[in-house]
C-alpha positions in Angstrom: -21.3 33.9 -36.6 -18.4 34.3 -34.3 -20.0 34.7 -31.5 -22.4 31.4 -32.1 -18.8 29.5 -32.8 -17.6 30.9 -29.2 -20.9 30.3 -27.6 -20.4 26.7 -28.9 -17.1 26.0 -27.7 -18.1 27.6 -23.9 -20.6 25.1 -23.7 -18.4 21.8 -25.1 -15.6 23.1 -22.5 -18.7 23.4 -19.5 -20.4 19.9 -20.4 -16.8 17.7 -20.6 -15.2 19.5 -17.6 -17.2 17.4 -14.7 -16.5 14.3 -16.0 -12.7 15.0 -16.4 -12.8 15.9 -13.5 -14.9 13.2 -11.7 -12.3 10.8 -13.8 -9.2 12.2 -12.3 -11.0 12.1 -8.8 -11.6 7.9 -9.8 -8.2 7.7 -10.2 -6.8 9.3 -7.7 -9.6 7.2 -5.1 -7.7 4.1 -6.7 -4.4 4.7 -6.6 -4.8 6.1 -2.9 -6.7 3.1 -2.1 -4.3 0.4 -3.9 -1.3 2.2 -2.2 -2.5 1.8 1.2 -3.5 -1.8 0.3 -0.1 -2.3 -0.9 1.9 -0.6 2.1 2.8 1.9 -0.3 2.6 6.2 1.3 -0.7 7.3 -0.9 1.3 10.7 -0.9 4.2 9.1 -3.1 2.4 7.2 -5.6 -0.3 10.1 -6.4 2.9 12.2 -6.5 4.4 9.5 -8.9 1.2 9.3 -11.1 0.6 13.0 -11.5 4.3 13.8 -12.4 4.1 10.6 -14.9 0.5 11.3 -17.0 -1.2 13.9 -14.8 -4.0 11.0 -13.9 -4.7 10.5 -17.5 -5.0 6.4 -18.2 -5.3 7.2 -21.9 -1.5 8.9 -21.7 1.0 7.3 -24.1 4.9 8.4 -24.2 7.3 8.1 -27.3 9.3 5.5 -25.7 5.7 3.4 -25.7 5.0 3.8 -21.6 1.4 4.1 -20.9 -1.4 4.3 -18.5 -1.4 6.6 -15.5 1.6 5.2 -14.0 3.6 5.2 -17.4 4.4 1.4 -17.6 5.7 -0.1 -20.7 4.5 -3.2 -21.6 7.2 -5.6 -21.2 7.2 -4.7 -17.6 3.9 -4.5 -17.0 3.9 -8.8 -18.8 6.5 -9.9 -16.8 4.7 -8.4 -13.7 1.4 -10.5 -15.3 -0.3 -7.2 -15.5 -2.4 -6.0 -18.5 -0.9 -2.2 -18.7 -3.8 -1.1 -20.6 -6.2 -1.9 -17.8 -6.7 0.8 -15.4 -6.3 -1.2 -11.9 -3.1 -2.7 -13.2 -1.5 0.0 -14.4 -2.3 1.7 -11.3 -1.1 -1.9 -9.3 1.9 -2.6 -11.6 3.0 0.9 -11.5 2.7 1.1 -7.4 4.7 -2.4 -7.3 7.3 -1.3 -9.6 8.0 1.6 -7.4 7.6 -0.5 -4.1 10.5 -2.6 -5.9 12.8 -0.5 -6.4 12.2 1.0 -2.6 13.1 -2.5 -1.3 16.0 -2.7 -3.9 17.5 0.7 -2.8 16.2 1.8 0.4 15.8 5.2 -0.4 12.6 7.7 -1.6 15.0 9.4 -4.2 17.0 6.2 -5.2 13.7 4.4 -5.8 12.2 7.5 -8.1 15.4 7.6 -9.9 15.4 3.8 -10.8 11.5 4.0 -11.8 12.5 6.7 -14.3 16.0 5.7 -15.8 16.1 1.9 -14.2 17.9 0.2 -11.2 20.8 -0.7 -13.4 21.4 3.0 -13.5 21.3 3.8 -10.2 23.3 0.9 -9.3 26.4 2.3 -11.7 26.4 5.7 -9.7 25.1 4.9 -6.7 23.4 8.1 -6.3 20.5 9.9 -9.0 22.1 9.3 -12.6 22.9 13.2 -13.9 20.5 12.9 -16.7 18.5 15.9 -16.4 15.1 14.1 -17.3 15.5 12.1 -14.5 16.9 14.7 -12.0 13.6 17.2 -12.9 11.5 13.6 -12.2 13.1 13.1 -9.4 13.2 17.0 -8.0 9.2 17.4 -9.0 8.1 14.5 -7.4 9.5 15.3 -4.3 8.0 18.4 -4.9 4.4 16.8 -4.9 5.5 14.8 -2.2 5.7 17.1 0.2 2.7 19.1 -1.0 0.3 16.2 -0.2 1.9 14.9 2.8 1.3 18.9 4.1 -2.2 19.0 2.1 -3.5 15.6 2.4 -5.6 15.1 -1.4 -9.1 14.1 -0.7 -8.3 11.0 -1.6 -6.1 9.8 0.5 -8.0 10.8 3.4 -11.0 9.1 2.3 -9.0 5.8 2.0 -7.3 6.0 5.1 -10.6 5.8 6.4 -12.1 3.5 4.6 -9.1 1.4 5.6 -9.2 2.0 9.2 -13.6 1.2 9.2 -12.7 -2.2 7.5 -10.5 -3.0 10.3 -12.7 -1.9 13.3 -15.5 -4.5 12.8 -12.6 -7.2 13.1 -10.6 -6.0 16.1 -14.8 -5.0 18.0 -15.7 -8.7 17.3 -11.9 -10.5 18.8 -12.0 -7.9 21.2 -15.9 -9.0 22.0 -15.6 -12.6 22.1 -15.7 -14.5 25.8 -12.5 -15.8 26.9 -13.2 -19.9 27.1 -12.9 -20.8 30.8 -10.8 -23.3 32.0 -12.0 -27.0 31.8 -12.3 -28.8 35.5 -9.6 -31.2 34.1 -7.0 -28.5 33.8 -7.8 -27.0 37.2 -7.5 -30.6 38.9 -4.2 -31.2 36.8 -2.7 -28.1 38.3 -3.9 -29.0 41.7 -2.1 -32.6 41.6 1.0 -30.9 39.8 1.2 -28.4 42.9 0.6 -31.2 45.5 3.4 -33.5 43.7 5.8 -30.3 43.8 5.2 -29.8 47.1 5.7 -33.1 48.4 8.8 -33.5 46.3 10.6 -30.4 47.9 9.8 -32.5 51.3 9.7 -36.3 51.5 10.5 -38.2 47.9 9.0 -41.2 49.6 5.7 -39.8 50.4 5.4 -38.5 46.5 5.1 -42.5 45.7 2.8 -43.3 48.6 0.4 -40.1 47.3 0.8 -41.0 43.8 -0.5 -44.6 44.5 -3.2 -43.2 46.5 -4.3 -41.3 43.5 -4.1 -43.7 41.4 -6.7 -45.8 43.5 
């Protein structure tokens, strides 16, 4: 009987492992790809999502944050972002710490300020000492540099995804034929340069040749 019960369990454990993990792998595929959409490093916000939930959507904290990037609602609303949706989170958590980047200039600043909030940061001007923020802070970075030097799958597949959906556009302006100049224009110029040269010389003879062309 024991060994049916741990036969069953084995085979649970096998049969729901592939789709966690081909979850996680969605989520990381849109975070990457939202990030790089959003001018955001892919490397920070996967860094921020997996220290936040560990790239689960259905994560909920005590203090009522949820979603992969940990958003609480009221946020999330005045961002007009639904946190329960995955995009969203994933956009409203990315522009929350894109925020706080512009607000304080500063990786660490900007990590500290998603965690404990700006006004926090702004009254020490540095990371607040809370030690929940300081080991948020410390294992992002962490991450950080782990991806940057071991680029997740993910990223790299965005980047070029990114980079394909440009080519097309700069192969077809590069590709298009320069429009040639209209006999009008040329014949323009070639008055303009005649009426320059005949000004440096004789004034009066610009109003003879004027009149002429007039004719």
């Amino acid at each position: 009987m024991r060994k049916l019960l741990l036969f069953t369990i084995v085979l649970v454990l096998l049969c729901f492992a592939p789709a966690q993990a081909a979850d996680i792998n969605t989520i990381k595929a849109t975070i990457a790809k939202h990030a790089i959409e959003m001018g955001v490093d892919p490397a920070i916000a996967l860094s921020i999502a997996r220290t936040e939930s560990g790239f689960n959507h259905n994560a909920r904290s005590n203090h009522g944050a949820v979603g992969v990037f940990q958003l609480m609602p009221s946020t999330a609303k005045r961002m007009g972002l639904n946190p329960y949706s995955l995009n969203d989170n994933i956009k409203g958590g990315i522009m929350y710490y894109k925020s706080m980047y512009k607000m304080f200039g500063s990786v660490e600043l900007a990590l500290a300020a998603y965690n404990a909030g700006p006004g926090n940061v702004k009254r020490y001007n540095a990371v607040p000492p809370y030690a929940e923020t300081k080991r948020f802070v410390s294992k992002i970075m962490k991450d950080y540099h782990y991806y940057k030097a071991n680029p997740d799958p993910a990223i790299i597949k965005a980047k070029a995804a990114s980079a394909a959906a440009k080519k097309p556009q700069t192969q077809i302006a590069n590709q298009l034929p320069k429009p040639a100049p209209t006999p009008e224009l040329v014949q323009a110029k070639e008055v303009n340069a005649v009426k320059v040269e005949v000004v440096d010389e004789t004034p009066v003879d610009l109003e003879i040749e004027a009149t002429s062309l007039a004719i």
